[in-house]
C-alpha positions as CSV (number, residue, x, y, z in Angstrom):
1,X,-55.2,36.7,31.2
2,X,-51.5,38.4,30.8
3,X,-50.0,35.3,31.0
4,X,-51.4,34.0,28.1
5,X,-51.2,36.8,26.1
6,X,-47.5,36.9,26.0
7,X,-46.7,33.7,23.6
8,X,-49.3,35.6,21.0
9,X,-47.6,38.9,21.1
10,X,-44.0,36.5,21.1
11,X,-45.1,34.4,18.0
12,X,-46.7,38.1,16.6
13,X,-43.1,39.9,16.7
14,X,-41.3,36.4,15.4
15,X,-43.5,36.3,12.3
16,X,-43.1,39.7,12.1
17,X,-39.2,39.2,12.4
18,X,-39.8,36.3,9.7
19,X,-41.5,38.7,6.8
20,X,-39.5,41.5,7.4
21,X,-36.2,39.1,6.8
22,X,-38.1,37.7,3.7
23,X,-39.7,41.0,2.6
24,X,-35.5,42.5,2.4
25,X,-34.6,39.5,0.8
26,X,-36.9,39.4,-2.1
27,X,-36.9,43.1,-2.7
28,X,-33.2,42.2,-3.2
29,X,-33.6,39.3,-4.9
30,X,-36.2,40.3,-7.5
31,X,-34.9,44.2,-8.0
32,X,-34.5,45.0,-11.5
33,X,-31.0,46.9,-11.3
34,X,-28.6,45.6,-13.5
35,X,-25.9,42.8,-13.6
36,X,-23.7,44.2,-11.6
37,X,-26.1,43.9,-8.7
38,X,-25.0,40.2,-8.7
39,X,-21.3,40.9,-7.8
40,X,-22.3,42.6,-4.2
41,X,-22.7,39.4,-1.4
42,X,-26.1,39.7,0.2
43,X,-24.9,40.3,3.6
44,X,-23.6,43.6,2.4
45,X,-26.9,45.1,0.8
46,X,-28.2,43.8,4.2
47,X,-26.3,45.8,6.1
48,X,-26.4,48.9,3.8
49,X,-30.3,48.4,4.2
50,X,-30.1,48.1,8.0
51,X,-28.1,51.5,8.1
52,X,-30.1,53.3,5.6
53,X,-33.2,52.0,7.8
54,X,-31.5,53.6,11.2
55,X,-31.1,56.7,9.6
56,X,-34.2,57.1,7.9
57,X,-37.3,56.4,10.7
58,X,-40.3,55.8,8.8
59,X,-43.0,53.3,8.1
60,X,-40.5,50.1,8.6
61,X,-42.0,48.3,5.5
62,X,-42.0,51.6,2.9
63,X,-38.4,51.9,4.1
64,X,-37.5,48.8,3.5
65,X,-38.2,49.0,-0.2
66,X,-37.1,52.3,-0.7
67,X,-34.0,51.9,0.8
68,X,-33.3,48.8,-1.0
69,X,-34.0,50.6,-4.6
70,X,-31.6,52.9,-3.2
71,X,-28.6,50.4,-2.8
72,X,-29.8,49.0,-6.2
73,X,-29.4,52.3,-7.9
74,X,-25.6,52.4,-6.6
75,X,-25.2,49.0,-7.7
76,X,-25.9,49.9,-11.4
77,X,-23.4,52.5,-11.0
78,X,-20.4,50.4,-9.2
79,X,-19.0,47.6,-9.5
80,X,-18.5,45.6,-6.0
81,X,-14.4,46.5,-5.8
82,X,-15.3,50.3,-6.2
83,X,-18.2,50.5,-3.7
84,X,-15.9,48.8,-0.7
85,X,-13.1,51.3,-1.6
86,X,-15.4,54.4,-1.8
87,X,-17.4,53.4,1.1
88,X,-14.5,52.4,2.8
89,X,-12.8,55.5,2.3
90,X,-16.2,57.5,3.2
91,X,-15.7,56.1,6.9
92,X,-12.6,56.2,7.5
93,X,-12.8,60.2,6.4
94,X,-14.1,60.8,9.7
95,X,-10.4,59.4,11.4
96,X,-9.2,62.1,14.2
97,X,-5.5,62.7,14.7
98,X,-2.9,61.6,12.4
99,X,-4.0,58.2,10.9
100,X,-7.3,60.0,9.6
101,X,-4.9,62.7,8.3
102,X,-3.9,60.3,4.9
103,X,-7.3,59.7,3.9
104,X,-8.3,63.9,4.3
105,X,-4.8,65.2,2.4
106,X,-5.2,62.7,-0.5
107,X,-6.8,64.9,-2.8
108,X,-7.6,61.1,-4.7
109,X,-9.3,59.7,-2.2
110,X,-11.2,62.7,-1.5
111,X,-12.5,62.7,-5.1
112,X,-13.7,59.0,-4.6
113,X,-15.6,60.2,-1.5
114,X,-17.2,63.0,-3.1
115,X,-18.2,60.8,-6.2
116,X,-19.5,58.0,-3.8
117,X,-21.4,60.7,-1.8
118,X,-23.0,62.0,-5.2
119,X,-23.7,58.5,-6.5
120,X,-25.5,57.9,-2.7
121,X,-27.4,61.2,-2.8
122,X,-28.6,60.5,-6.6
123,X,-29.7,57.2,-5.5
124,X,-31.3,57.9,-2.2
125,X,-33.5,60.7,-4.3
126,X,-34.1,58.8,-7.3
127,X,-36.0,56.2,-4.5
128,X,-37.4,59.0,-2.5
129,X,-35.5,58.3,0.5
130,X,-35.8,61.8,2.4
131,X,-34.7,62.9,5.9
């Protein structure tokens, strides 16, 4: 009886694979955030979903939406260019030694991390997306 349970549970986490992919996709596809949402490639809201989704355990399919309303929200305020430098320099911010050194002592780039951090914050809340 084990034996043939295990295709069913098999085909029951592929179709459950297969709507959670389409689920993501069409929340991205069909969010009402402006224009600019158009100028970030879809394999980079997936994997800012993805992360958002490690960080914030929860009921998988609430998250799902909530954390993609949250990357919409910072899509309406960046354009693609600015969101890879500010993220980008978010990352790197954590550098030890003397490479991570530039990105900490350049009071510019520290602005545009603070202001991407903001912009995150304001968008996580705005899409209830809590710890």
């Amino acid at each position: 009886m084990h034996a043939t349970r295990t295709p069913f549970r098999l085909a029951r986490h592929l179709r459950r694979a297969a709507s959670t992919t389409l689920v993501l996709l069409a929340t991205l596809a069909c969010s009402p955030a402006s224009a600019k949402l158009d100028e970030f490639p879809t394999s980079e809201r997936f994997i800012w979903v993805q992360a958002c989704l490690r960080e914030h355990p929860g009921g998988f399919y609430e998250m799902v939406n909530k954390c993609a309303c949250a990357f919409d929200q910072m899509a309406t305020e960046l354009s693609f260019e600015d969101y890879v430098e500010m993220s980008t320099a978010s990352n790197a911010n954590t550098i030890g030694g003397e490479r991570g050194s530039y990105i900490r002592d350049t009071e510019k780039l520290q602005d545009e991390i603070r202001r991407y951090r903001a912009i995150q914050a304001k968008a996580k809340k705005s899409c209830y997306v809590t710890r």
